[in-house]
N, C-alpha and C positions, 0 to 999 in steps of 0.2 A: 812526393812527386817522383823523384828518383826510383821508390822501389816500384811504382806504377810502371815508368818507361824499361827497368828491367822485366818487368812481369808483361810487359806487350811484345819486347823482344824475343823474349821466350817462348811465347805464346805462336809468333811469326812463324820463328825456326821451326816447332813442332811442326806447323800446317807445311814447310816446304818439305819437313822430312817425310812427311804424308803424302805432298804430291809427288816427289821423288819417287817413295813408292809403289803408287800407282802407276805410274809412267812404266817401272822397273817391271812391272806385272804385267803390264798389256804387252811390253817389247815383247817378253817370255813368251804370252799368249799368240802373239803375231808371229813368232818364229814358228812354235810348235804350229799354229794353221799352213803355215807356206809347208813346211818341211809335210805333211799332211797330205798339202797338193801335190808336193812332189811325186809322192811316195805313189799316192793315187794314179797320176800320170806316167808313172812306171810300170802300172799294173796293168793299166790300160794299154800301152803300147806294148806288154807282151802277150798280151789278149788278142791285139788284129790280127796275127797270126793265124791261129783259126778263122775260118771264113763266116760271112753272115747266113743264118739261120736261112734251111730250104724248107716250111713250113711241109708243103707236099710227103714229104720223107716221115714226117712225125705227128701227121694231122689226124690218123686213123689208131691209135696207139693211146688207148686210153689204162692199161695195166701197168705196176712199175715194171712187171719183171719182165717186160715188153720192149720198155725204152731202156735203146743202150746208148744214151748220153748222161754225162751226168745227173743224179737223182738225188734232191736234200728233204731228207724228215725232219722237221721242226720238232722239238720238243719243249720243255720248261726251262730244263739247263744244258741242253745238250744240242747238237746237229750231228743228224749221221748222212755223210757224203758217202753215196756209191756209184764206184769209179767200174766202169767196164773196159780195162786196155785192152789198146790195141793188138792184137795177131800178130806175132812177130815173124812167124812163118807167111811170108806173099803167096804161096800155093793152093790152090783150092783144095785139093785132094786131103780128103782126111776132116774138112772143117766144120767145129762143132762134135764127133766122133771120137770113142774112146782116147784116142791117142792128144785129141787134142782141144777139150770140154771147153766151154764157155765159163763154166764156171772156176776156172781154174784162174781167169785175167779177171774175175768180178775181186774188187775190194770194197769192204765198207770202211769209214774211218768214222771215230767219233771224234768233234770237237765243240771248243768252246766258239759261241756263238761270235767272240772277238775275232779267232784265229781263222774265218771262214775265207775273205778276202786271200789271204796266203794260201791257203788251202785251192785254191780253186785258179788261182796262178802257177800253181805247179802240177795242174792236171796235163798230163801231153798233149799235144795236138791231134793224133791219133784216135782219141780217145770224145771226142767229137762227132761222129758220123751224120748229125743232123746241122751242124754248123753251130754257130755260136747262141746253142738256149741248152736253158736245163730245167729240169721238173723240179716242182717242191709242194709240200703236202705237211701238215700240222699230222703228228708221230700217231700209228695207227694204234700205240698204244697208252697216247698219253689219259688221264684219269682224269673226268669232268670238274675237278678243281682247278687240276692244269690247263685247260685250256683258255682260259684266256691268260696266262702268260705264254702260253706257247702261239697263241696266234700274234698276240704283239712281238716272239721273236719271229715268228715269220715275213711280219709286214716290213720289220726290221734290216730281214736277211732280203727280201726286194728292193729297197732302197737300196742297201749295199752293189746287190747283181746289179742293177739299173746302173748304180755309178758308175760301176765297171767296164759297160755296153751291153751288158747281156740280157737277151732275152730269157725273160721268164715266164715257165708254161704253169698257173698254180692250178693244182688237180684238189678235187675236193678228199678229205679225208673221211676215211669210212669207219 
């Protein structure tokens, strides 16, 4: 009888240390979600900066090398952001012309599909001219294996821009 009520005792403790840590898991799980929000609401708040999308401005603009707001190629493991900045020069004279190419402020960046979010919080403002959308398109050279991962990271990378406010314009790939 004794060794029975130590062997139920035992048995108790186990299940509290069990609940215990579950408890201990979901607080962990609860912080990392708030801190999450936060973070998201961070990004968001330095995104209203840029103004809301003037659709008129980018409704006739079906080419990338057309649109000069940002533009994401989706791939299997990869995102390439290209960034068109801003003219630092305010003068007309000269604009686009040897001295002072467009393609000189075009950058491509490649990243991980994680790192897009940051990536796209630290585009200038500048660098917006249709307001707050950017184009995206599954990689014009990804290989008929890859695409259906590369479109799951695209549908992906819409969610993400949506969280963020941003409009997204998805252009079909060719």
């Amino acid at each position: 009888m004794a060794a029975l009520a130590v062997f139920a005792l035992a048995a108790c403790h186990k299940e509290e240390q069990a609940v215990e840590g579950v408890a201990k898991k979901a607080e962990t799980v609860g912080q990392k979600v708030q801190a999450n929000e936060t973070q998201l609401q961070q990004e968001r708040t330095a995104l209203e900066q840029i103004p809301l999308p003037t659709k008129s401005l980018y409704i006739d603009i079906h080419d990338p090398s057309a649109w000069n707001n940002p533009f994401l190629s989706v791939g299997s493991s990869t995102i390439t952001l290209r960034v068109l900045l801003p003219d630092a020069n305010p003068s007309q004279a000269g604009r686009g012309a040897l001295l002072r190419p467009v393609a000189a402020r075009r950058q491509d960046l490649e990243l991980r599909p994680t790192d897009l979010d940051k990536a796209i919080v630290a585009i200038p403002a500048g660098a917006w001219p249709y307001g707050r959308v950017i184009a995206i398109a599954e990689s014009f050279s990804a290989t008929p294996k890859d695409r259906l991962v590369a479109r799951r990271n695209v549908e992906a990378a819409i969610k993400q821009l949506n969280d963020l406010g941003i409009v997204v314009e998805e252009w079909p790939s060719r």
